[in-house]
N, C-alpha and C positions, 0 to 999 in steps of 0.2 A: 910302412905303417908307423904312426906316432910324430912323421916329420909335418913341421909347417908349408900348408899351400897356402903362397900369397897371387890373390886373384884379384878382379875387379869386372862384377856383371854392368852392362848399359841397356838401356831401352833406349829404341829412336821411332824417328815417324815410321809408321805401315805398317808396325810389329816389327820392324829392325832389332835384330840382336848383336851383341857383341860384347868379347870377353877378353881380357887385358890377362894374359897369363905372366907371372912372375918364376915359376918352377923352375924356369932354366936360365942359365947364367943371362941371355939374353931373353929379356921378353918378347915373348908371341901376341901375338893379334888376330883374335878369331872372327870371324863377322858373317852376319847369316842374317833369318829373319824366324820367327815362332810359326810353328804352324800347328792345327789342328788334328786330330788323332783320325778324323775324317778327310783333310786334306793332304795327312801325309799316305794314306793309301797303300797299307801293309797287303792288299790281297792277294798281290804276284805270288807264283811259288816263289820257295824259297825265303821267302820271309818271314812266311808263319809258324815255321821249323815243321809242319806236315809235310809228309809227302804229296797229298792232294788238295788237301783243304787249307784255305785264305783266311786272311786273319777272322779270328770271331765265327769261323766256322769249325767242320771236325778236325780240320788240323791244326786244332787253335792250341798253343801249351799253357795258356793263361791261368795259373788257378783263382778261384772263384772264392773258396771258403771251404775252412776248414775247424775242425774241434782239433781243443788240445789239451791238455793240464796244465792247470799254473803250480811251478815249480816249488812253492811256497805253501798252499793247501793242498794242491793236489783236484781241487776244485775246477769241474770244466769249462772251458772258454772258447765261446767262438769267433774266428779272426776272417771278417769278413773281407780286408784286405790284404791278407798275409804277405803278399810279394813288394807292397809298398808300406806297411806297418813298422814304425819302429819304435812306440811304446805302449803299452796295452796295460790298463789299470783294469784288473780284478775284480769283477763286482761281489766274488762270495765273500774273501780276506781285505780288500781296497790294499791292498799291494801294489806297486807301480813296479812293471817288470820291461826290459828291453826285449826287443822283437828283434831277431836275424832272420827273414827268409820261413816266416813261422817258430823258429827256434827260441824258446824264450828262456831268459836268467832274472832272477832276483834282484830286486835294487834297493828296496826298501817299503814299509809299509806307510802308508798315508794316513798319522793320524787329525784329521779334519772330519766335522759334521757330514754325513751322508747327505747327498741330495739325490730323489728321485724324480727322473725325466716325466717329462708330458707325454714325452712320444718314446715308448720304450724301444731300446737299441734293434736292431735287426728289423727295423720295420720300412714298408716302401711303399714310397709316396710316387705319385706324379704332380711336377710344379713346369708349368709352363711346358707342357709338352713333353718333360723328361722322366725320365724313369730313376729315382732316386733310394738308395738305401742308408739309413741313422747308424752311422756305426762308432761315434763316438760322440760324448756329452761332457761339456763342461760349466763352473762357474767359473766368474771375474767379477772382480771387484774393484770400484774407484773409490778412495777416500777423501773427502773432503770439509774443513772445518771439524773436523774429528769424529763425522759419522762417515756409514761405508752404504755404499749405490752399488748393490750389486744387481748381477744377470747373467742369464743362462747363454750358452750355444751350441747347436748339434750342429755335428760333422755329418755334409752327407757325401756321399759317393754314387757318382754314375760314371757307368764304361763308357757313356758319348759324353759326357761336357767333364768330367772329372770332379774335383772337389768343388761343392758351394757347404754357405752354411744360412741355417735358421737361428735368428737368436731372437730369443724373448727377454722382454724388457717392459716390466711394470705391468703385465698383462698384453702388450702389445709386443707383434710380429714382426719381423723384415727378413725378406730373401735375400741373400749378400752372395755376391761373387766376385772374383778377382778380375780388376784394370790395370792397366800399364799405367804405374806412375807417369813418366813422360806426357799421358795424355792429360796429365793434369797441371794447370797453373794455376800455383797458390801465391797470396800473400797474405799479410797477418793479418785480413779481418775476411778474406772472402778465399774461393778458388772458379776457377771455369772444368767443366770435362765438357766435351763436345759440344762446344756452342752453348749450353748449359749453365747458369749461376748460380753457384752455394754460398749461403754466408759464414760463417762461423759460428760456430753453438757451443764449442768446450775445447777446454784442454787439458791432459792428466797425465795421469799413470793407471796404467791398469793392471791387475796383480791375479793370475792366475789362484782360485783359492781350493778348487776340487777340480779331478777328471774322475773321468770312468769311461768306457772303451778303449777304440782303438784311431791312434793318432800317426800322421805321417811323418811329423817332427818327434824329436826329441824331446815333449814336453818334459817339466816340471812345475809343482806345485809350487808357488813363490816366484812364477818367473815372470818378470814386469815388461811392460812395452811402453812407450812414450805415444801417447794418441793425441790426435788432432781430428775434429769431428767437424763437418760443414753441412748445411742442408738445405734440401729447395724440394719443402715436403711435394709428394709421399716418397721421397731420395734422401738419402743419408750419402753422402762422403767422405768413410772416415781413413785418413793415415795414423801407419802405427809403425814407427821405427823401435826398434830392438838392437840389443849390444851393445857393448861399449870398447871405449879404446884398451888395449892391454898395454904389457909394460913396452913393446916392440912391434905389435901388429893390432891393427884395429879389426874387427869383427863387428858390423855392423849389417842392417839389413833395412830397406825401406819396405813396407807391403801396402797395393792402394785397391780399395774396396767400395763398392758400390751395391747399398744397400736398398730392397723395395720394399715398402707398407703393402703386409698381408694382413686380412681380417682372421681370427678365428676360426672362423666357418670356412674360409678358404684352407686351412690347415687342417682342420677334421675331415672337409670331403678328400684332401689329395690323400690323405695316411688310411681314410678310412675310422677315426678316433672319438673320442667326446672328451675335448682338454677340461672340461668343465670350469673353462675360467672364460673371462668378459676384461674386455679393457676396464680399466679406473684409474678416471681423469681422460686427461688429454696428451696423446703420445707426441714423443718431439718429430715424429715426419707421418703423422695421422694426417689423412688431407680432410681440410673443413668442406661443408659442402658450397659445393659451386655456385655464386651469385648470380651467373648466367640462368642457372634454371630456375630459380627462384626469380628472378624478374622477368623473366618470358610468364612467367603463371601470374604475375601478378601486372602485366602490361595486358594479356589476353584479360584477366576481369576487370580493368578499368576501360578497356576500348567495349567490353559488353554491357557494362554501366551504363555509357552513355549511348551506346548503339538503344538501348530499351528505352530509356530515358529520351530520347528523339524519337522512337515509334510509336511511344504513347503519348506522347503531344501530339504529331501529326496525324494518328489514328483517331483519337478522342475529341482533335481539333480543340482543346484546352491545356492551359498548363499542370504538369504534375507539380504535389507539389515539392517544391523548390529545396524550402529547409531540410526533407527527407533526402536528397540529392545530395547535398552540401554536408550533411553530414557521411553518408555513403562516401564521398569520397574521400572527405578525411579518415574515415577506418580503413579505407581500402590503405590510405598512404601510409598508413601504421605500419604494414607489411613490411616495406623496405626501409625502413630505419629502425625496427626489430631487427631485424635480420640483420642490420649493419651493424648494432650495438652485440649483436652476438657473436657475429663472427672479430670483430675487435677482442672481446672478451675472448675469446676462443685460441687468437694467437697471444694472448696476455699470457695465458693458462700455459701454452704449450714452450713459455720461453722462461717460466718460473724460476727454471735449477739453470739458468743459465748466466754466467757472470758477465756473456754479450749480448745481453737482452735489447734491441730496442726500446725497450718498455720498464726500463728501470723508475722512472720515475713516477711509477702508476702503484 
């Protein structure tokens, strides 16, 4: 306990894993590939520590959730991930305490501005098919030009796909989950994930400024990450490295995440909620609407303009008239250069706070 492990994790193609161990006079080389909690198929006996029953059934030893007292008020807390928690911030005192195994100690109290969630902790959503539970909540903050851009994120937890998170941002949504760095090629103004184009939209620091639940890391309050953000709305791609060098070992961390634009209403039907908030403005991976469907609706009333406009000449056997035609179709053509001049504005709008704007000179 207390000595230094010098390590070094890789990703490769197909979910390749492998790990450079330093522990022993000669380094090791570990090499394997990740696999899913579905794919690695704990149900044999014997691996679910039952005597009969297969993982996720009765002979499952998984605890689920438990109450406890924080050692600090004494005030109750429940730790919905106990066996994988290891900081849990207090919502009665805002106390930030360490988690062992459920077992919790004091560390210090958090004096910063409370914030209260949209979607209050212990609550379970379905997003994309899964079954999810909110068990922790935080803000972050980017500073820039000497004002601060903050935003929220909740921690969710499901037994099948494991951690994602929800973060709100300006009134708008996005579903994040974790990608293999590897799958990602960047360079300074764009990256690719799977065939996939992002451009660049920011670059910062992000500074942890409130928790409250229950976290799998170590967080603290004040703790910064270096972010690189890309997009190719309704997708966000952002990297966030963390650490720095020490005086003899470097601690560092890359994490790569891939964000989707959810609507409100998609949020309130999964949790069951009424956030009682509405986008305002234009969010950075809100998708505008589709020109395709807007010019099928307005190809369909110019080919019936003139479909009627030919029936009644040749039914009536005389010309309609002409000028009523001529103008008709110049409002009809109004349609698609509104629509062009708005959705222009539209990506104007959404690249505003961005210092790689296409559109700096507008």
């Amino acid at each position: 306990a207390g000595m230094p492990h010098r390590f070094v994790d890789l990703h490769g193609d197909d979910r390749a894993f492998a790990t450079l161990d330093y522990s022993q006079p000669e380094p090791k080389v570990f090499v394997g590939h990740e696999l899913t909690l579905k794919e690695l198929d704990l149900s044999d006996t014997g691996w679910s520590g039952g005597a009969t029953g297969g993982f996720g059934q009765e002979g499952e030893n998984r605890v689920t959730a438990i109450t406890v007292n924080c050692p600090h008020c004494a005030g109750a807390l429940q730790l919905y991930a106990p066996d994988e928690t290891q900081r849990v911030s207090c919502p009665n005192c805002a106390s930030l305490l360490d988690c062992d195994n459920g077992k919790l100690e004091y560390l210090r109290t958090l004096h910063t501005k409370r914030k209260h969630p949209l979607i209050p902790l212990g609550s379970i959503g379905t997003l994309n098919g899964v079954e999810y539970t909110v068990i922790g909540f935080m803000e972050r903050v980017a500073r820039y030009q000497g004002l601060d851009f903050p935003w929220t994120e909740y921690l969710l937890k499901s037994k099948q796909s494991g951690y994602r998170w929800l973060v709100h941002n300006n009134r708008h949504w996005s579903f994040v989950e974790p990608v293999s760095a590897h799958d990602v090629v960047s360079s300074h103004h764009s990256a690719k994930y799977k065939n996939e184009d992002f451009r660049i939209y920011d670059r910062g620091t992000a500074t942890v400024r409130f928790v409250l639940g229950e976290f799998y890391w170590k967080v603290q309050v004040g703790d910064e990450v270096h972010t690189t953000d890309y997009i190719a709305p309704p997708r966000m791609l952002s990297c966030e490295r963390s650490g720095a060098p020490t005086s003899t070992l470097s601690s560092q961390e890359l994490n790569v995440s891939l964000g989707t634009y959810l609507t409100p209403e998609q949020i309130e039907e999964a949790f069951g909620i009424k956030t009682g908030t509405r986008p305002w403005g234009v969010g950075v991976i809100q998708p505008a609407l589709r020109a395709g469907d807007i010019m099928k609706l307005w190809v369909i009333f110019l080919i019936t303009l003139v479909l009627s406009y030919t029936l009644f000449s040749w039914t009536l056997k005389q010309g309609v008239d002409t000028s009523f035609f001529i103008m008709s179709l110049v409002l009809v053509s109004v349609i698609p250069v509104a629509f062009s001049c708005y959705r222009h504005q539209f990506e104007v709008s959404r690249w505003k706070d961005s210092d790689f704007s296409p559109y700096h000179d507008e």
